[in-house]
C-alpha positions in Angstrom: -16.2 -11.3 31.4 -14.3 -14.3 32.6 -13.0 -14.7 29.1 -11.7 -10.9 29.1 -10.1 -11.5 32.3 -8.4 -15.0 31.5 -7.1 -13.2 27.8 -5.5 -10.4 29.9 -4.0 -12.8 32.2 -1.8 -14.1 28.9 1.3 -12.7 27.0 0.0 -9.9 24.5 0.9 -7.0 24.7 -2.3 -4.5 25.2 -0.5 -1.7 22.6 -0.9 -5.1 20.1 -4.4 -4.9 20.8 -5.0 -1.2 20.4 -3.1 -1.0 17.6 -4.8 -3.9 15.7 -7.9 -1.8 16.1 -6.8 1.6 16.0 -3.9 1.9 13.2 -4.4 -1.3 11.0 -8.1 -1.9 10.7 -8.6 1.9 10.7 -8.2 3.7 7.6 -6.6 6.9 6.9 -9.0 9.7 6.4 -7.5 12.6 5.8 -8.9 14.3 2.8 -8.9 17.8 0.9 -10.2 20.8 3.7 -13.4 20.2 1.7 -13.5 16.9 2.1 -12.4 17.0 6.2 -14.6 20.0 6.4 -17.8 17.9 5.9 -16.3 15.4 8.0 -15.3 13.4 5.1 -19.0 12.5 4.0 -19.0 12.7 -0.3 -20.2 8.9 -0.5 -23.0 10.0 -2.6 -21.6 13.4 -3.9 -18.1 12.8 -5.6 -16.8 15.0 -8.0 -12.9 14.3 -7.1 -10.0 12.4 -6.1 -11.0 12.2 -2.4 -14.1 9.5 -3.7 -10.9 6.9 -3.4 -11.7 7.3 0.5 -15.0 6.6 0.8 -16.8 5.5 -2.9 -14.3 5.2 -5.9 -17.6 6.0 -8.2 -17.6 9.8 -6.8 -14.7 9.5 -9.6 -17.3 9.3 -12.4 -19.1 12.6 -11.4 -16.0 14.7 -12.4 -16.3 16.4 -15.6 -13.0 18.4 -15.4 -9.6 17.8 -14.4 -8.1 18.8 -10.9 -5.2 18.4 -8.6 -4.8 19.7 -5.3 -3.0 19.6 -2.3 -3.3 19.6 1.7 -1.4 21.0 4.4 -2.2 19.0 8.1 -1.4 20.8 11.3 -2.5 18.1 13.5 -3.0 19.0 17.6 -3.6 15.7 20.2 -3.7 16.6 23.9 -3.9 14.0 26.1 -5.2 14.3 30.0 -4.5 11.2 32.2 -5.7 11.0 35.9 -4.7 8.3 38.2 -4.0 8.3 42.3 -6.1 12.0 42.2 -3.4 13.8 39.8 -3.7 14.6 36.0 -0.5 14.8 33.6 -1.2 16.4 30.2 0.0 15.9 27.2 0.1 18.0 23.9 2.5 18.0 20.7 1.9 19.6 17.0 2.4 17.7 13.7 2.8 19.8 10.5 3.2 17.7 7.5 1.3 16.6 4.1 -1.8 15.8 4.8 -3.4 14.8 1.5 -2.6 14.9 -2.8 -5.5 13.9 -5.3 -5.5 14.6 -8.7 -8.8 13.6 -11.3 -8.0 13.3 -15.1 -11.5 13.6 -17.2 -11.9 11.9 -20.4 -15.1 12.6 -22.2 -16.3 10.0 -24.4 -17.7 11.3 -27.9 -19.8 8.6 -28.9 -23.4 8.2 -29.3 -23.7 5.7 -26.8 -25.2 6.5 -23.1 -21.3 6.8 -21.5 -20.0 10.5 -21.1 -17.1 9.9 -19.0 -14.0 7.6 -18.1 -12.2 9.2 -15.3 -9.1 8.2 -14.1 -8.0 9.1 -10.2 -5.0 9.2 -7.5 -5.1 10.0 -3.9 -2.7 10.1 -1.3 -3.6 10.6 2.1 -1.4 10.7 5.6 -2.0 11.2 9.1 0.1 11.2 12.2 0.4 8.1 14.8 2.3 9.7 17.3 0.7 9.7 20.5 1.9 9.7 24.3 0.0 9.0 27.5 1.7 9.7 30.7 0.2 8.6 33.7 0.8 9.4 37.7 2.3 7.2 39.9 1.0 6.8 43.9 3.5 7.0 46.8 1.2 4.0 48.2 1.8 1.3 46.0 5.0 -0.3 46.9 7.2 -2.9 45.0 9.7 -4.9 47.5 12.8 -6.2 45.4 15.6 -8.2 46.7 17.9 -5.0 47.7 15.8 -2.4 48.0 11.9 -1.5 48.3 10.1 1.6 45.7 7.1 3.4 45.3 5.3 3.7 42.3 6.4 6.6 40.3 4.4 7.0 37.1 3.9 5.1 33.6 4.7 6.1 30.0 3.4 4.6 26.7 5.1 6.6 23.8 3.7 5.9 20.1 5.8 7.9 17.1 5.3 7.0 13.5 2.5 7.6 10.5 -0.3 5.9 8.5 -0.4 6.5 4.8 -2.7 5.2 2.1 -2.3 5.6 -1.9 -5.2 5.0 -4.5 -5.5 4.7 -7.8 -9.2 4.4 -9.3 -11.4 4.6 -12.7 -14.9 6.1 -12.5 -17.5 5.5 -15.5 -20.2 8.3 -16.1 -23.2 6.7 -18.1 -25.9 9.3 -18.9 -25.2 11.5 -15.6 -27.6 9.6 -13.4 -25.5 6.7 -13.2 -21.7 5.9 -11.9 -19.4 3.1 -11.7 -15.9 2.9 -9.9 -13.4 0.7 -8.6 -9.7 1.6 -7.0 -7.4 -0.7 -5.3 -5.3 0.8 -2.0 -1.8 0.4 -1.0 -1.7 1.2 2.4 2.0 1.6 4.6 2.6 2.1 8.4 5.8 3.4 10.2 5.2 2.8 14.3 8.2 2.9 17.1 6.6 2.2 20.1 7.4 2.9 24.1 6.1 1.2 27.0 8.3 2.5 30.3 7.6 2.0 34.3 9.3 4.6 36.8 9.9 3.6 40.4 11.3 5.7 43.3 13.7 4.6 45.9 11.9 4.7 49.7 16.1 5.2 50.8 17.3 7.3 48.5 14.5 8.6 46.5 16.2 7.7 42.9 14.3 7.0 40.6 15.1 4.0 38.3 13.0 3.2 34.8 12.0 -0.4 33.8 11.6 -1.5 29.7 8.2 -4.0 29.5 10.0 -7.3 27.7 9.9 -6.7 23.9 10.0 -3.1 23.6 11.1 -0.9 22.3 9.6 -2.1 19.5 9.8 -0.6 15.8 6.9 -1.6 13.2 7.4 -1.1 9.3 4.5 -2.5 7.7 2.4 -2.6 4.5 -1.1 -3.9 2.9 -3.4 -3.5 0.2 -7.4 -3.5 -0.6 -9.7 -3.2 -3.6 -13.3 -1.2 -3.6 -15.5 -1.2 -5.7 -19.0 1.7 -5.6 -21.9 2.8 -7.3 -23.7 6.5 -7.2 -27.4 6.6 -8.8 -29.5 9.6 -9.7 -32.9 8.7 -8.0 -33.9 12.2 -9.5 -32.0 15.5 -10.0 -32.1 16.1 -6.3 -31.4 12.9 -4.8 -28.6 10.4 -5.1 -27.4 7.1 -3.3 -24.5 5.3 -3.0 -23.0 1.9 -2.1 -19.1 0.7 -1.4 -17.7 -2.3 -0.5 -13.9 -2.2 0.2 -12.3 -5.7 0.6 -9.8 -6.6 3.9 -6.4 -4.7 3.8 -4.0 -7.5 3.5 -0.9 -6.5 6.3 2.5 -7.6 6.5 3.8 -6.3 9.5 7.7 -6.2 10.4 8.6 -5.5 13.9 12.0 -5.2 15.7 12.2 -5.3 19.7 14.4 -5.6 22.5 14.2 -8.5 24.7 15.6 -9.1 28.3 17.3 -11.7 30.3 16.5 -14.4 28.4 18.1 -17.5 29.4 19.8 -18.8 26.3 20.7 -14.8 25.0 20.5 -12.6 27.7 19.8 -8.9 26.5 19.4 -8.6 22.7 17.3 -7.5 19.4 14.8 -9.9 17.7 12.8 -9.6 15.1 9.3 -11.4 13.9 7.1 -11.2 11.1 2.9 -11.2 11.4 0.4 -11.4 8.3 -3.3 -9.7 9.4 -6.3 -9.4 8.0 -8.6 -6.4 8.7 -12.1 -5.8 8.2 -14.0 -6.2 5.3 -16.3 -3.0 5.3 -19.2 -1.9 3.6 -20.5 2.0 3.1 -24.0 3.3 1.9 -24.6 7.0 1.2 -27.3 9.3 0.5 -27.1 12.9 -0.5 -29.6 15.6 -1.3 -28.4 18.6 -3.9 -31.1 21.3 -3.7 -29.4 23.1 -6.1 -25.6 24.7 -7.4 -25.7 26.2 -3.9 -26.4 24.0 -1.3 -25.8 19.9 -0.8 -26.1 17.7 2.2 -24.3 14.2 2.3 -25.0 11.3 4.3 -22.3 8.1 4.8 -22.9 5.1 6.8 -19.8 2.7 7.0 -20.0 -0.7 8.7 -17.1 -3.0 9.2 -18.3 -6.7 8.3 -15.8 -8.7 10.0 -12.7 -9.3 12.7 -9.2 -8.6 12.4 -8.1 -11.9 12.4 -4.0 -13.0 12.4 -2.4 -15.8 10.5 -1.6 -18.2 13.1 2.4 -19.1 13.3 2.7 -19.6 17.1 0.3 -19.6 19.8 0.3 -15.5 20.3 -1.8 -15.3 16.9 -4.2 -18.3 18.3 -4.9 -16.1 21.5 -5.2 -12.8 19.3 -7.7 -14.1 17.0 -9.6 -15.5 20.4 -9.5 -12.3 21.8 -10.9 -10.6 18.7 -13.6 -13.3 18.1 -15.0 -13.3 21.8 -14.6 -9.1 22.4 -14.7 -7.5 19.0 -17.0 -5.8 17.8 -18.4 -4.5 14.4 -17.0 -0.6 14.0 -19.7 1.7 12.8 -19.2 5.1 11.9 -21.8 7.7 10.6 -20.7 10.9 8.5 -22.8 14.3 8.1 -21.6 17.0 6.0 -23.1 20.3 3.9 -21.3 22.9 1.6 -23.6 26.1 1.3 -22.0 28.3 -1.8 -22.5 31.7 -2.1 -21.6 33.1 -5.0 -17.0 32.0 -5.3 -17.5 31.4 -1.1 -18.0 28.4 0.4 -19.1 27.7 3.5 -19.1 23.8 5.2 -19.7 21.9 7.9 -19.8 18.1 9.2 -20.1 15.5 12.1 -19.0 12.1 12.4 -19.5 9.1 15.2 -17.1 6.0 15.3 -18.3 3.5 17.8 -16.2 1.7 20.6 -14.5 -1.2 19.1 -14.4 -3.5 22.0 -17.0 -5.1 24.4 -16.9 -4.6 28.1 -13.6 -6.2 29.7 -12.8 -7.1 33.0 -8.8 -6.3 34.8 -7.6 -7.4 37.7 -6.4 -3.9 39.2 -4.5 -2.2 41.5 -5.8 0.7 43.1 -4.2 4.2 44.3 -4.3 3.0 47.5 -2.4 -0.2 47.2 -5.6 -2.1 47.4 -6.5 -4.9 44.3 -9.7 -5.7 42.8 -11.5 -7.0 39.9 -13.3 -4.2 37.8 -15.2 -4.3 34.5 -14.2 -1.0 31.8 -16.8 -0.7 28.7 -14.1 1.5 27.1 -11.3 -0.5 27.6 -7.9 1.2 25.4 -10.5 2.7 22.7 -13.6 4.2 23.0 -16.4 6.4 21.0 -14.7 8.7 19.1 -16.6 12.3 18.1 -15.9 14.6 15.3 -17.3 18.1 14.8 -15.9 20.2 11.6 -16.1 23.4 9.6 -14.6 25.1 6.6 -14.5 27.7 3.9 -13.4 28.5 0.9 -12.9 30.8 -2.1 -13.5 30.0 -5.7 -11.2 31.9 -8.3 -12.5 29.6 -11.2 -9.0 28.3 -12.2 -7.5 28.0 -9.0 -9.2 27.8 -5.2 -8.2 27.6 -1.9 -10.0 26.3 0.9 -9.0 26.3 4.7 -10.9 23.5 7.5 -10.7 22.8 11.1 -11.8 19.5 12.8 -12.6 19.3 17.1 -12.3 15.3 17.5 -12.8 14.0 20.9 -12.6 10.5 23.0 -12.2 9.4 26.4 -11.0 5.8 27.7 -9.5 3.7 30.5 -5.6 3.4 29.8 -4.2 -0.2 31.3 -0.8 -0.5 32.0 2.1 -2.3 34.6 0.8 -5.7 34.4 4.1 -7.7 33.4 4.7 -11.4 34.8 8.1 -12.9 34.7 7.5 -16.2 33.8 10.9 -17.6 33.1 9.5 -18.3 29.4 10.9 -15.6 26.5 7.3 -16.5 25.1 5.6 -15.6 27.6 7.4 -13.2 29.7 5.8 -9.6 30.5 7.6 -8.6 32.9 9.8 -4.6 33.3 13.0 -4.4 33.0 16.1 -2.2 34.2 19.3 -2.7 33.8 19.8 -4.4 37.2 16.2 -5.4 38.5 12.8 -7.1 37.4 9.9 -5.4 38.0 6.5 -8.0 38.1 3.2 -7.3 38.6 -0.4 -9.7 38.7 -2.5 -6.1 38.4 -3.1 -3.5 36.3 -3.2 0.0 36.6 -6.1 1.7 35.1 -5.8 5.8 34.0 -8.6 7.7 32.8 -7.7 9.4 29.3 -9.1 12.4 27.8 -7.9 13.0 24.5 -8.7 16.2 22.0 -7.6 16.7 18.9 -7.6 19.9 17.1 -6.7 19.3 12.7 -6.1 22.2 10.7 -5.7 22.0 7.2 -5.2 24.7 4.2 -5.9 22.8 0.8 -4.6 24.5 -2.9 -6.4 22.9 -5.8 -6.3 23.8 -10.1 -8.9 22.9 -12.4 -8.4 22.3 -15.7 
């Protein structure tokens, strides 16, 4: 706890941390509706291009071409409560969710090998995400002219994560497949962090910048996997998958403030992370042509850890070592086929990526004290899905909606002005500093509601 409490005492930025954990050592997983209808749990199954997200063997099963594609309609609400009042949030993203395409090749030799398969799969999802918080007529900042009450907090997050795979799949004897893909991976992030204050004399209200935002990210990274599918017999398979670190280079402009050698200006930095190394096993029972049940277990095997240049990686890579931990995530999901209809249905749990951490806050009613959070920025997140779909032989089209839910403690305000452009936190406005010791803590609710309508050939 005391190190959790010292670490927040220091320069980073908490969106740095929550962003390490939620954008870059997360990975996109928006599939075909089939594939987001059983909660993206095929580990063991396969059959098509969306085996690049979870086990690049699934490519190996195939033994016909297809290409599809996915329209997202993504829905995030948030609900933050602070001082006694709630301020919801809600926007709608429409855009490409996902593209695969599988090319079979059979093999006509004697030998045990039926297949090469050769895949690509593109898949996106939205970043944007805002979390407005109340403010409290009781907590008062004094500054040189002119004394304000607490008016409310913003953190604003637009952009997108993307990742592109290309794969092979071997087929040897239909009880046994091979694959391996390699993933190139970009993210687009401009990020907000704003403080609002009210005059006590006037009752203007005047908005303060934290040092070094806005800030705009533009950054890329790459992985390999490698997987392996087995018949145990011809109603049971397993599966294995270990995808290496994604590799980042991340690219971020910001403002900065009243430095003393530049005053107000733009800077710009470069940062090279390293994400988890992560491991998946899979099991899946096919009873017959009409029903199959799927089973994915995915572990993350170590840390995000920076490349130190400066002193900020060095207390990252602290932070991450001493409050980290591993990310699980289990995935259910069944297709039932009747006749061309399908019907499926999935689950998925991703656990909490940090430990317990401890804030020094300050409450509604002006008071301060030291409280410990166990879901600190990120939390458990739960996924309930269902789909269907229709079978025209040729062509299909297959519709799914996902219910994903998560609930955390939001900290924000902290910002010291420490006279150092290293280490200064402090809000600015155009003509006063706003500093804080204490946080603010909100409670967040967040829902999401994902639609998505896929289109897919077979040939």
């Amino acid at each position: 706890m005391s190190i959790s409490a010292a670490f927040f005492a220091q320069a980073q930025d908490v969106s740095i941390l929550r962003n390490t954990a939620d954008v870059y050592s997360s990975t996109p997983m928006v599939g075909s509706s089939k594939f987001n209808a059983m909660a993206g749990a095929n580990g063991a199954l396969g059959g098509d291009a969306n085996s690049l997200l979870t086990n690049p063997a699934g490519l190996g099963v195939a033994i016909s071409g297809e290409v599809s594609g996915t329209l997202s309609i993504a829905g995030n609400k948030n609900k933050s409560t602070w001082a006694g009042s709630t301020i919801d949030y809600s926007k709608t993203n429409t855009d490409l969710g996902n593209v695969g395409g599988v090319i079979a090749f059979p093999l006509m030799s004697e030998s045990g090998w039926k297949f090469i398969n050769i895949g690509i799969n593109f898949s996106n999802q939205s970043l944007d995400n805002y979390i407005e918080s109340p403010g409290s007529s009781d907590v008062i900042k004094d500054f040189t002219d002119k004394s304000a009450s607490f008016a409310g907090h913003a953190y604003n997050r637009y952009g997108n994560l993307s990742k592109t795979s290309f794969g092979v799949g071997a087929n040897y004897n239909h009880s046994l497949y091979l694959g391996a893909g390699i993933n190139f991976f970009n993210a687009s992030i401009d990020q907000y962090d704003t403080a609002a204050f009210k005059s006590l004399s006037d009752g203007s209200i005047e908005y303060f910048d934290r040092q070094n935002t806005p800030m705009f990210e533009r950054s890329s990274g790459f992985s390999a996997t490698v997987g392996v599918i087995g018949k145990l017999s011809p109603n049971f398979r397993i599966g294995g998958a270990i995808e290496t670190p994604t590799f980042w280079r991340i690219d971020r402009d910001y403002n900065f403030y009243n430095d003393p050698d530049y005053g107000d200006g733009t800077g710009t930095e470069s940062r090279d992370l390293t994400t988890p190394l992560k491991a998946t096993v899979s099991a899946a029972f096919v009873a017959s042509k009409n029903f199959s049940l799927n089973v994915d277990y995915t572990l993350g095997l170590t840390r995000p850890k920076y490349k130190v240049i400066t002193g900020a990686e060095t207390e990252l890579n602290n932070f991450f070592k001493d409050n980290y931990k591993n990310v699980s995530e289990v995935r259910i999901g069944a297709e039932y086929r009747v006749k061309q209809f399908r019907l499926r249905g999935g689950y998925s749990y991703v656990s909490n990526p940090f430990d317990a951490l401890t804030v020094s806050q300050v409450n509604p009613d002006a008071s301060t004290s030291d409280k410990s959070y166990n879901d600190m920025m990120l939390n458990n997140r739960n996924l309930a899905s269902f789909g269907i779909g229709y079978d025209f032989r040729s062509f299909y089209i297959d519709a799914s909606y996902q219910y994903v839910t998560s609930t955390y403690s939001n900290p924000f305000l902290r910002g010291i002005n420490t006279g150092d452009p290293a280490t200064d936190t402090a809000y600015y406005s155009a003509n006063r500093i706003m500093s804080s010791d204490y946080f603010a803590v909100s409670e967040v609710k967040n829902n999401r509601n994902n639609f998505f309508i896929t289109l897919g050939w077979k040939f």
